[in-house]
C-alpha positions as CSV (number, residue, x, y, z in Angstrom):
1,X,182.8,-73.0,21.8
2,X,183.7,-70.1,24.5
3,X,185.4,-67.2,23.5
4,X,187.7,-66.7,26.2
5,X,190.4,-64.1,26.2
6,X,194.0,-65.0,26.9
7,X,195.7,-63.1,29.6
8,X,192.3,-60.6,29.8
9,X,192.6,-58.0,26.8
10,X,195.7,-57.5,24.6
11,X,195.7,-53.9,26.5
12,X,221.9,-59.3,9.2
13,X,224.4,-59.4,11.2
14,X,224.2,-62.4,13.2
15,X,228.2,-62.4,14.1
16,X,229.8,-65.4,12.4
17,X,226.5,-67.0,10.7
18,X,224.3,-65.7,8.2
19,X,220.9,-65.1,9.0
20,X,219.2,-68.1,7.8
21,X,215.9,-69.8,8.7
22,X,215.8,-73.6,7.2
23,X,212.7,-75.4,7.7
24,X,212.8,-78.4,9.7
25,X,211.6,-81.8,8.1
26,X,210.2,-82.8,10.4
27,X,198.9,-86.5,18.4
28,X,196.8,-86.9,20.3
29,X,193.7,-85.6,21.7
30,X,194.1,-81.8,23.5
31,X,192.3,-81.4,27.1
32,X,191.6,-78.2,29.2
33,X,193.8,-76.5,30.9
34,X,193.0,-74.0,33.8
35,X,195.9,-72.4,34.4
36,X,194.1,-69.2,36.7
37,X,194.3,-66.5,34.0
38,X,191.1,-67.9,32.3
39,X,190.1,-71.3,31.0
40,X,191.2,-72.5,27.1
41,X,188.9,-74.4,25.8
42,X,190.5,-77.0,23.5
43,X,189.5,-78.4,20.2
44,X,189.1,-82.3,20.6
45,X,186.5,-84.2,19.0
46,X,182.9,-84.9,20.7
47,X,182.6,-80.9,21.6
48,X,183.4,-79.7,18.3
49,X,181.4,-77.2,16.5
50,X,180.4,-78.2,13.3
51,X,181.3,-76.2,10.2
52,X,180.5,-75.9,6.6
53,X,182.7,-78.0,4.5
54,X,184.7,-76.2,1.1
55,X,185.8,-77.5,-2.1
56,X,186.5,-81.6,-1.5
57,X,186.1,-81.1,2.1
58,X,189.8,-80.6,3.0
59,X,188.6,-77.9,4.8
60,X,185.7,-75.9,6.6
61,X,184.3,-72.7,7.6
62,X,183.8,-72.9,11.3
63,X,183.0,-69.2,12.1
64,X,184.9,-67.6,14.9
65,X,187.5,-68.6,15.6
66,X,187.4,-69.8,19.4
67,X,190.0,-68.5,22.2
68,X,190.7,-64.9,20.5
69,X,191.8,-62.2,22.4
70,X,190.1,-58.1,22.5
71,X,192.2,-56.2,21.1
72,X,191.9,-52.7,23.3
73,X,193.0,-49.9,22.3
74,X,195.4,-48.0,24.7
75,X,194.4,-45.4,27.3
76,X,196.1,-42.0,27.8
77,X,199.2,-42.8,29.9
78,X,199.0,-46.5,29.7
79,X,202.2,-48.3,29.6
80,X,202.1,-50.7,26.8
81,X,201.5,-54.3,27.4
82,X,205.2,-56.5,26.6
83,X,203.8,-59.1,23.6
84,X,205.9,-62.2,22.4
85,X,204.9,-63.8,19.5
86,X,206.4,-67.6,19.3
87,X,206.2,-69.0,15.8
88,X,207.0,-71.9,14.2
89,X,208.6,-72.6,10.3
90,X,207.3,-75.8,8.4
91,X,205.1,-77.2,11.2
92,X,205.2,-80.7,10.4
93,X,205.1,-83.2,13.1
94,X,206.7,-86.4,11.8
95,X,206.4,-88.4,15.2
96,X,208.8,-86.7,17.4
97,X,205.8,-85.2,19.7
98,X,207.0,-81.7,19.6
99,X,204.1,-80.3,17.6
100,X,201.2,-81.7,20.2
101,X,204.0,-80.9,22.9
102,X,204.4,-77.1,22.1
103,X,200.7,-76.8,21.6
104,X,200.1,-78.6,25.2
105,X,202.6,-76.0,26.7
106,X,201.0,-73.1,25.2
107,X,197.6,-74.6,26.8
108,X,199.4,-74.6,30.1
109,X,200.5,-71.1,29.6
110,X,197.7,-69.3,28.0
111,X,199.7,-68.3,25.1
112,X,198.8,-67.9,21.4
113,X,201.2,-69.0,18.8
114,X,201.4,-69.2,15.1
115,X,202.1,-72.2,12.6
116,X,203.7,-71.3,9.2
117,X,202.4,-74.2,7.7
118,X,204.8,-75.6,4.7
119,X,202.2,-76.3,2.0
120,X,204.3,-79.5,0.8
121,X,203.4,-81.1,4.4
122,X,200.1,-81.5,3.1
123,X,200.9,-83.3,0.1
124,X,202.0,-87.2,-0.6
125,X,205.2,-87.7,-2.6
126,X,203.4,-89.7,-5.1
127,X,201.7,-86.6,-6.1
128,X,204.4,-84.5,-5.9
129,X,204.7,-84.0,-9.8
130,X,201.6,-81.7,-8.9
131,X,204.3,-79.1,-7.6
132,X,205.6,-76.9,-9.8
133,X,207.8,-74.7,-8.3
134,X,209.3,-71.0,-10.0
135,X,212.9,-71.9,-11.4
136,X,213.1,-75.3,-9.5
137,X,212.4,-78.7,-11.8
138,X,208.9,-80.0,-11.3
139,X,208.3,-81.6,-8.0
140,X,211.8,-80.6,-6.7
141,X,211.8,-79.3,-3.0
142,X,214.7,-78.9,-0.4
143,X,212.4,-80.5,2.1
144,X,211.2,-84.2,2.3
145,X,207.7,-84.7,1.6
146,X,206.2,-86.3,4.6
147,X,205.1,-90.0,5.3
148,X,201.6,-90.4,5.2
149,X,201.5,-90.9,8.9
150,X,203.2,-87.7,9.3
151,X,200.6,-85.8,6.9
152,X,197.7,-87.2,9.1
153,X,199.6,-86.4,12.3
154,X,200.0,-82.7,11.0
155,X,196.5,-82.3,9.8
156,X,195.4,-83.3,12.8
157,X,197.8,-81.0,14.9
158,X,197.4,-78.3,13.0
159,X,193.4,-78.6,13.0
160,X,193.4,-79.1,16.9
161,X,195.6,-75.5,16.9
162,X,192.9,-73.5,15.2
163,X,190.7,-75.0,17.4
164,X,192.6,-73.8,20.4
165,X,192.9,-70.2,19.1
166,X,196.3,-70.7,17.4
167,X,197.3,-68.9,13.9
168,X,197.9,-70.5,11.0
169,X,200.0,-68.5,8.3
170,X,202.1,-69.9,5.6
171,X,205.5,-70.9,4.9
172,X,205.1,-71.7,1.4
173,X,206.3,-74.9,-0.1
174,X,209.1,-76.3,-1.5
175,X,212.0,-73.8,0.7
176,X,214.4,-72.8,-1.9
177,X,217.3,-70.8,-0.6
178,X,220.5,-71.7,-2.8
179,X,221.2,-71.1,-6.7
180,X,219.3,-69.9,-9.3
181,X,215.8,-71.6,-8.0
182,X,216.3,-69.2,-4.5
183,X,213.2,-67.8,-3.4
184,X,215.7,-64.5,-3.0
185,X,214.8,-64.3,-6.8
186,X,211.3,-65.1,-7.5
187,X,209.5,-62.6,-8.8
188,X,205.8,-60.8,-7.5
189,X,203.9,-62.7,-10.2
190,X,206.5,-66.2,-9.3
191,X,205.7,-65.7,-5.5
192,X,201.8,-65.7,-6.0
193,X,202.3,-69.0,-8.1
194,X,204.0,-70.2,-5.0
195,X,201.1,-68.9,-2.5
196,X,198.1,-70.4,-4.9
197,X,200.0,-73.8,-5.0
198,X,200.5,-73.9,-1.1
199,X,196.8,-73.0,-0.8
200,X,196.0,-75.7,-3.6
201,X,197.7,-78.6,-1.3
202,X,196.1,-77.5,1.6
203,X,193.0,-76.8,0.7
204,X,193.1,-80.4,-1.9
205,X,194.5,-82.7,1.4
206,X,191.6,-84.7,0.8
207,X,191.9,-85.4,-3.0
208,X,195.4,-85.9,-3.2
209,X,195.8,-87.9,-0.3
210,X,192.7,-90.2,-0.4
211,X,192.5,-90.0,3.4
212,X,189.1,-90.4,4.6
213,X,189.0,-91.3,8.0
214,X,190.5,-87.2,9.0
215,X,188.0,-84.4,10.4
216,X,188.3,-80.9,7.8
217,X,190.6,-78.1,8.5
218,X,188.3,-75.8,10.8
219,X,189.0,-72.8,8.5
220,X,188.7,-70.9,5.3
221,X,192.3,-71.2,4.0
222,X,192.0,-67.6,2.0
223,X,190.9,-65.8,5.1
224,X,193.2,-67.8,7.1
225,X,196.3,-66.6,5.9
226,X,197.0,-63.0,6.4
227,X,201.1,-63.5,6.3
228,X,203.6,-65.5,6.1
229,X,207.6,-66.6,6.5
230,X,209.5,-67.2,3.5
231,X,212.3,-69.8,3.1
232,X,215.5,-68.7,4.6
233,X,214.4,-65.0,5.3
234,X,214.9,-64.5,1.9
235,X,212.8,-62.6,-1.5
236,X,210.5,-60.3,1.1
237,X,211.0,-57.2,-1.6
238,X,209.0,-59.2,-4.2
239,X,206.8,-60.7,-1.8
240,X,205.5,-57.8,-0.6
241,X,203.9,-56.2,-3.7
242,X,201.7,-59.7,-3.8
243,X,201.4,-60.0,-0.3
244,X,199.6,-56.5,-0.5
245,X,197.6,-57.3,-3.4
246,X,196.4,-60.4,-1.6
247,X,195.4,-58.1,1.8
248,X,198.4,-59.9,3.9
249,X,198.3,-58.0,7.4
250,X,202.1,-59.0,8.0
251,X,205.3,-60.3,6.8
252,X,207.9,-61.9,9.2
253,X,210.3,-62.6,6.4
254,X,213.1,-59.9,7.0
255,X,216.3,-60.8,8.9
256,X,218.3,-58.6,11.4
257,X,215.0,-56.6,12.8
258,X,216.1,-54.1,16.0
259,X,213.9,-54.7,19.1
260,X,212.0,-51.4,18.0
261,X,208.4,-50.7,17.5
262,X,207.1,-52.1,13.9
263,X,206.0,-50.1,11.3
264,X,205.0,-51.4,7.7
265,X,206.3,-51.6,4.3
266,X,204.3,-51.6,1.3
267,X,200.8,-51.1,3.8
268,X,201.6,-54.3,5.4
269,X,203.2,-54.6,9.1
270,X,207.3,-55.8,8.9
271,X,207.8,-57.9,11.9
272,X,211.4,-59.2,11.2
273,X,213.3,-61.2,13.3
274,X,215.1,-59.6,15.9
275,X,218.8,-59.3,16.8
276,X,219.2,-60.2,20.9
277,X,222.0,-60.6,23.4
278,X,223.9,-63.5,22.9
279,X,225.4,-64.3,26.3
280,X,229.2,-64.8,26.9
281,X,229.7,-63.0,22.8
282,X,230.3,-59.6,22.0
283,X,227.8,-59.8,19.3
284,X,223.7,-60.7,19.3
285,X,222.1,-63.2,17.4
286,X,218.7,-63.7,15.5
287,X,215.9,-64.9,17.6
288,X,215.4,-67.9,15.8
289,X,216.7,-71.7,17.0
290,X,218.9,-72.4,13.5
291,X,221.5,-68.8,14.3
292,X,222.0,-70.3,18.1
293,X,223.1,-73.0,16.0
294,X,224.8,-71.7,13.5
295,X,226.8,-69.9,15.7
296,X,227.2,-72.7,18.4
297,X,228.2,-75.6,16.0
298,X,228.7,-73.9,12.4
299,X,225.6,-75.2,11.4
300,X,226.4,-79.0,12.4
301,X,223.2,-80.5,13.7
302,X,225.1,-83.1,15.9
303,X,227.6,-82.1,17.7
304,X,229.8,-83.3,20.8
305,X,227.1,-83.9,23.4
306,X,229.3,-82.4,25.9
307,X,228.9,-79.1,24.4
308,X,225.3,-79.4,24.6
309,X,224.2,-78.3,27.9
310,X,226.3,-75.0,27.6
311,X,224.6,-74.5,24.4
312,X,221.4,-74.6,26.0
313,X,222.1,-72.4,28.8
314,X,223.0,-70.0,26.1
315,X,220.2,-70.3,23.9
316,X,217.8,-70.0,26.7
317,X,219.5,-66.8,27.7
318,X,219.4,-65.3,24.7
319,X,215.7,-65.4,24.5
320,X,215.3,-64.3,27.8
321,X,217.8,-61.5,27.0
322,X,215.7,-60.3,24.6
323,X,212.7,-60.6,26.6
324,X,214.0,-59.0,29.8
325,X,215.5,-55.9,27.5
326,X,212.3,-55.1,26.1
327,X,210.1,-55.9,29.3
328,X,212.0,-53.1,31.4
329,X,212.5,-50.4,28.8
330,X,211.1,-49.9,25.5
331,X,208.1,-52.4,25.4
332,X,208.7,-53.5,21.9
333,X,207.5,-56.4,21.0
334,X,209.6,-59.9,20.7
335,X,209.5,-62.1,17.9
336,X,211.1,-65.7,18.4
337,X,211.3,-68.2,15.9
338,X,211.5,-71.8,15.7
339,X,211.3,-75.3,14.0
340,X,209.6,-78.9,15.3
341,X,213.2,-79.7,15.3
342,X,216.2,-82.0,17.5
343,X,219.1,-80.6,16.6
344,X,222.1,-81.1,18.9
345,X,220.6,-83.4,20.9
346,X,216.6,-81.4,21.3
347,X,218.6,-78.5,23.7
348,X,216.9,-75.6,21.1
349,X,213.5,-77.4,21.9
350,X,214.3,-77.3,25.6
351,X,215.7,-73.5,25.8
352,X,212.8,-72.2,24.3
353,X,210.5,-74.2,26.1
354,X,212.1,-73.1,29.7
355,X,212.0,-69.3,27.8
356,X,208.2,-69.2,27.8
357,X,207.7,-70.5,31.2
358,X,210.1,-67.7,32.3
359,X,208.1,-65.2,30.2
360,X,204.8,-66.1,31.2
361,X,205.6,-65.8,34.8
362,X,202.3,-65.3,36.5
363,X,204.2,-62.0,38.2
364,X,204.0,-60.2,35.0
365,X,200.6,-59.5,34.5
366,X,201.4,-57.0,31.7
367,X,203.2,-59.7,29.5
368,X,201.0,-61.0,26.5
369,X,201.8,-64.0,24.5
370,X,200.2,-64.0,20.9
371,X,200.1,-65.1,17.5
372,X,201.0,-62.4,14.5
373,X,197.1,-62.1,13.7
374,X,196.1,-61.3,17.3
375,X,199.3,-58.7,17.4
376,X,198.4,-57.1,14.2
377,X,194.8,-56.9,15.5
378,X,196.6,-55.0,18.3
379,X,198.6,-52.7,16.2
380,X,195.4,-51.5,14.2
381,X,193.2,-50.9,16.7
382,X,195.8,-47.7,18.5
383,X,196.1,-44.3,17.5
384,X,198.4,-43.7,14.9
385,X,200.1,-41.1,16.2
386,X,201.1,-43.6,19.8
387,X,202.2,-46.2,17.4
388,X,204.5,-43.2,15.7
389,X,205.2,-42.3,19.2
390,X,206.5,-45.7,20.0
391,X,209.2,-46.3,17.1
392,X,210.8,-42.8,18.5
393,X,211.8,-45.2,21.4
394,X,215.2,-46.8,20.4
395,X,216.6,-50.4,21.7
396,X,217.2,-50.9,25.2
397,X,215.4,-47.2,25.8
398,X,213.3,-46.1,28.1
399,X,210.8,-43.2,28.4
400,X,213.0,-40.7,30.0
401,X,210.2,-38.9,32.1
402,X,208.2,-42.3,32.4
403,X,205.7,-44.0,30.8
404,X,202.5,-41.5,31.7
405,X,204.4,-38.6,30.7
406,X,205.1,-40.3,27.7
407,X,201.9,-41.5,26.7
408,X,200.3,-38.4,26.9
409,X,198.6,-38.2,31.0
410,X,200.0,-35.3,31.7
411,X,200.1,-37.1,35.7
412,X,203.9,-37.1,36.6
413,X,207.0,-39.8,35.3
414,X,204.6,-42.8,36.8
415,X,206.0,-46.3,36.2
């Protein structure tokens, strides 16, 4: 396959909810899409490469991944680029379309996403009993196992994702939030149990589901994953020291993040979720789909339908808040995340699709839309001492003699 760049070169308080990030329980071929910035090759079967099957054949090592931006480091006096990373919890599609649908708009946009995978979506119920999970009862889980229609339908979405240059990252298993079983108190050596199961189901798909009529996963599970999500937002203190051991890049676990530059805890880059403007309330709210909701309909999931489109106005603006604040003043990048989800009606589906067709705006050339690995790749290949630079720059805050000035040109304010 090509390797075509996307967009050229990647140049708690939540008001009256908590900060929580439930996984949802929750195809079809992929075509090309031309959408001027650059062709995406897709992933759909006949034009394929092959790759070298692992273990049972649940999954493969297909080189390259295909569709991967270069990551450039920046030039003295170079404004940085605006990146959004759009994520996804669970990423199970169990027939309502919005897994193929989300990976069809990003197609149609050029962006890279990534997919934190719930390891349980790979795994049939009758086999659940080969779950152990820390402080939970054998086989327990907070989220339904899957159908096994909606296994194959997520293997199959998730393999045509890799193949379109989408991340895959983990979101562990069995999403414990509540009592003693939380994930908030698992500890390091409890979390890499978790991790080595998750890889177990979905590097075993093939032996514990029988299926034989399914293509591999394109990729090497263990160099796959280089971070994660946990259930909830919750237990990133004792994640960390494992996720480090393991060489994680990132962690996207931590709630109530500032729309600042990142830096890392533990050696590993913290890219929280981020508090944004909330429009029409005097406080902001997490950039994930569940908050709107919490704070829109006190967690209800169906609500009075006449409520909805307000709702989705709001949501939509929030994200675009967010977006808009960064883009014209500290650059920092904007993490959104989401759920293959319907909840009051789909209007959190529809906001944050109408959010990246406002972001990816053909007008803003300097706007890049990326997974957590491409961003990471980003972050490691600048200076230091620019990165430090950055994180001086506070929300909403803009380079007071302009960007060249304050990237070092030594030309004049600039832009």
């Amino acid at each position: 396959m090509r390797d075509i760049s996307r967009r050229g070169l990647l140049g708690l308080g939540v008001g009256a909810a908590t900060a929580l990030g439930v996984a949802s329980c929750s195809s079809g071929p992929a075509s090309d899409g031309d959408n001027g910035r650059g062709k995406v090759r897709s992933g759909h079967n006949g034009d394929q490469p092959q790759g070298k099957l692992i273990g049972d054949g649940s999954t493969a090592d297909y080189g390259k991944q295909p569709n991967q931006p270069k990551a450039e480091r920046l030039e003295p006096g170079q404004k940085p680029p605006q990146f959004v990373i759009f994520s996804w919890d669970g990423a199970g599609e169990v027939g309502n379309g919005l897994f193929p649908r989300f990976r069809k708009l990003a197609r149609e946009h050029n962006a890279g996403m990534t997919f934190f995978l719930s390891g349980l979506y790979c795994l049939p119920e009758s086999k659940k009993r080969l779950y152990r999970p820390p402080n939970n009862p054998v086989g327990a889980s907070a989220i339904g196992y899957l159908t096994d229609a909606h296994i194959k339908a997520t293997l199959e979405n998730v393999r045509l994702a890799w193949l379109d240059g989408h991340e895959i990252g983990t979101h562990f298993n069995g999403h414990f939030c509540g009592g003693s079983g939380s994930v908030g108190n698992w500890t390091p050596a409890q979390w890499q149990d978790e991790i080595d199961q998750a890889e177990s189901f979905v590097t075993k798909w093939r032996t514990n589901t029988g299926f034989k009529d399914l293509d591999p996963l394109p990729f090497d599970y263990s160099r796959e994953v280089i971070g994660g999500r946990t259930p909830c937002l919750l237990g990133q203190d004792n994640l960390l020291p494992t996720a480090r051991k393991l060489g994680w890049r990132y962690d996207a676990s931590s709630p109530g993040g500032r729309q600042v530059w990142p830096a890392k805890k533990l050696g590993v880059w913290d890219l929280p979720l981020q508090l944004v403007p909330f429009p029409g309330r005097s406080f902001e709210v997490l950039s994930m789909d569940y908050n709107m909701l919490a704070n829109q309909s006190k967690n209800a999931t169906k609500s009075d339908p006449r409520n909805y489109p307000g709702w989705e106005k709001q949501a939509k603006g929030a994200y675009i808040a967010g977006f808009q604040r960064a883009y014209e003043s500290n650059r920092a990048p904007l993490y959104i995340g989401n759920h293959f989800e319907e909840w009051n009606g789909g209007i959190y589906m529809d906001a944050v699709e109408d959010a990246i067709k406002h972001i990816a705006d053909d007008k803003r050339e300097d706007v890049r839309l990326v997974s957590f690995r491409q961003y990471v790749d980003w972050l490691d290949a600048q200076d230091p001492a620019v990165l430090a630079k950055l994180r001086t720059l506070d929300v909403g805050q803009r380079p007071a003699a302009g960007w060249k000035s304050f990237m070092g040109s030594g030309k004049g304010s600039g832009a």
